[in-house]
Structures are given as C-alpha cells and as structure tokens.
N, C-alpha and C positions, 0 to 999 in steps of 0.2 A: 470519571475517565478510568481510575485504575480498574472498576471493577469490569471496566467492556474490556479493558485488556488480559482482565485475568479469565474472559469467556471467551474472549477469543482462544486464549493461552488453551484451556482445557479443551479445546474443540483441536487442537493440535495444528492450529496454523497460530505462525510466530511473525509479528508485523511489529512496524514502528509506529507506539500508539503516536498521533496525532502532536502529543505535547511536548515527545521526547527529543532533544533534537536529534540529529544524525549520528555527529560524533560519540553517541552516549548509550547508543546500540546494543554494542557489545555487554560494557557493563549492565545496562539495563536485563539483558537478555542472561545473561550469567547467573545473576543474584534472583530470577523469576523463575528460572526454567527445573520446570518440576525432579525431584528424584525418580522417579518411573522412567522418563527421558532417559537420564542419564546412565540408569540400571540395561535399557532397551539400550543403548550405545555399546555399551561393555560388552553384554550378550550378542552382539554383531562383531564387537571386536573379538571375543571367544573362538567364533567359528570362521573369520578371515582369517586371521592369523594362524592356526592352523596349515589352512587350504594355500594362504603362500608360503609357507613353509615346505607345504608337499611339494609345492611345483618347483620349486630354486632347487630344494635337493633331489628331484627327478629330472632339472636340467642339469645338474652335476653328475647325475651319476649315467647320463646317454652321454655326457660331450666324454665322458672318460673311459665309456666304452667301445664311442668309435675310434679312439686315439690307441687302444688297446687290438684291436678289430684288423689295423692296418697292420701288416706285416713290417717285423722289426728291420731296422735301416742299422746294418754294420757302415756299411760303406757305400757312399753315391757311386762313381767313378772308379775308389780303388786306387788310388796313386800308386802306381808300381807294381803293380799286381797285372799277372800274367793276362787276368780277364779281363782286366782295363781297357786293353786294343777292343775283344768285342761288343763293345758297347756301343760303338760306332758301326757294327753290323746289324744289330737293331731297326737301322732306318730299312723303310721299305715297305710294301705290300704284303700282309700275310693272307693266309685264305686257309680255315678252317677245314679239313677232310673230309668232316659230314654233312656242309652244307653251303649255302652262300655266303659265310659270313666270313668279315676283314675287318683284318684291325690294320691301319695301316698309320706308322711311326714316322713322324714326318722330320723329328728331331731329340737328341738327349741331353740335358744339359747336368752339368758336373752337380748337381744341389742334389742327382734323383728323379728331378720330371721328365716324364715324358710326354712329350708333343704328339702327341695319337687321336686316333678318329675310330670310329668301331661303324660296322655297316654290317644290314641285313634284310636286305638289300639297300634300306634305306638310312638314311645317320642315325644314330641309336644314341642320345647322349652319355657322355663320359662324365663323371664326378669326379675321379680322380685314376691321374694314371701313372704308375711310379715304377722305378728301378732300383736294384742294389746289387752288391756283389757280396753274395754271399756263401764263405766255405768255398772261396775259388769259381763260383758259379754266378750267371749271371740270371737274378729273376725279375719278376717283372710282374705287376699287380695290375689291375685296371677295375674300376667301379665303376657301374653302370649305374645308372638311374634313370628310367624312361619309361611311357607307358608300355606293362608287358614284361618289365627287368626293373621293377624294384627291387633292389639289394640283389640284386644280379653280381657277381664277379668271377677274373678271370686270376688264377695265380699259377705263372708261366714258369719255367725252365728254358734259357737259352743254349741249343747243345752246339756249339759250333762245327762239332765234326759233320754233323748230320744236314747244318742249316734249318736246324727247328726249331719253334718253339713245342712247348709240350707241356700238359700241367693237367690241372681242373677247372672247372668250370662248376661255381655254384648258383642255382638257378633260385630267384629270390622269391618269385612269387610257387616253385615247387618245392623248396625247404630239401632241395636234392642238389649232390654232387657229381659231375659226370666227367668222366678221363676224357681229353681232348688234344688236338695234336693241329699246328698251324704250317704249311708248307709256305716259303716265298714266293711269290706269285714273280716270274720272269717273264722279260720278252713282252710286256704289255702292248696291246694296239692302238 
C-alpha cells in the first residue's frame, strides 16, 4: 500500500491512501510530500507576492492622487465671510455660451456639496460636485465621468457682480483645457 501511494504521490495527485484514516491526512500528507513540491510553492510564492505588492501600493498611490486632483477646501460656506451670502446664488439653471450644456445646482450644503446635475442635452453623470470659498471668492469644482467625459471636469469661479460662473473646462478623453463661461438661465417655460 505505501508504495501505490508513493506512485501516486510522484504522479502528482495527493489522495488518501485507502488505510489512512481521515483525520491523519494532513500529517500524513506533510511528512510524504516531496521537496520539489515544496521548492515549486516558494517559487509561486516568489512571484505573487511581488505582484500583490504592486497592486496595494498602486491602489495607494491612485486613491492619493485623486484626493490631491480635488481642489483644496479652505472653507465650505465660510461663516462670516462676505461670500457666504452667495453661495445661496449658486442654485439655479446655468447654460454654457458655447453650447447646450447646464449644469443646473439644485442645492448647497454647508460641508461643500453640491446638489447638481450636468446636461448635454442629455444627463451626463456627476462623480463629484463641490464648492468652497476661496480668497473671498466663491468656486466650485464638478467631475464628470460618463461615456464621452471620462475625467472630464469643470473648475468655476462665481462672479456675483456679473451672475456668472466662469473657469475651465478640462476635457478628459482630449487631455485639453478650455476657458468656459455659464450664464443663468431666467424666465424658464
């Protein structure tokens, strides 16, 4: 019997010969199983470990570059700050000068978010859509991500004299930036 096990064994299938009981498996398996085995296990472990290594610190080093990516946040709201009031002028319909597109602000809340929707002509999904006040001014960030506008985004300027907004526009799938300018849309029908 050992020696059918030990032909099995070199044939590279690992069974429970026939006389072993169950519980005795392991150790039996332990004390049989060839050094070649063992050496072919290392040499897999050699080259995993590695390869998870790459991937944990290439997921460390993307989650730390879109945290970097997002425009710095001094202040959500601004408590006391002159630009505080228009932050609450934000809501509303905008509509781009060069084309059909709206971003339209349905809400602001004191943390930085904005409640926004983006269309062209049709809904364009938002990733992320945020505000701050900054240097007295009020700006305002939006990420796109949707077929046509990966890594697409918008980084605004609110000018209250003028009721604009105004910024850039980086186009994700052109690796281009384009000066862009939003008027409020009044008087809707």
């Amino acid at each position: 019997m050992r020696n059918e096990t030990r032909q099995i064994q070199d044939a590279g299938v690992h069974c429970v010969p026939p006389d072993l009981p169950r519980n005795n498996y392991l150790k039996h398996y332990k004390k049989n199983t060839h050094l070649s085995d063992k050496v072919k296990n290392m040499n897999k472990l050699k080259i995993l470990l590695p390869i998870g290594l790459a991937l944990i610190l290439g997921s460390i080093f993307l989650y730390s570059y879109s945290l970097k990516k997002a425009p710095e946040q001094n202040t959500a709201a601004g408590h006391g700050d002159p630009a505080a009031s228009d932050v609450k002028k934000l809501t509303g319909r905008w509509k781009r000068l060069d084309g059909a597109y709206v971003i339209a602000i349905a809400r602001t809340a004191q943390n930085g978010i904005l409640d926004a929707a983006y269309f062209n002509p049709k809904p364009i999904n938002i990733t992320r859509s945020l505000f701050m006040n900054k240097d007295g001014q009020i700006k305002v960030f939006i990420e796109l991500n949707d077929e046509g506008y990966p890594g697409s985004e918008y980084t605004l300027t609110y000018y209250p004299d003028e009721d604009i907004l105004k910024g850039k526009y980086f186009h994700g799938g052109l690796k281009k930036y384009f000066e862009v300018m939003f008027v409020r849309i009044k008087n809707e029908k």
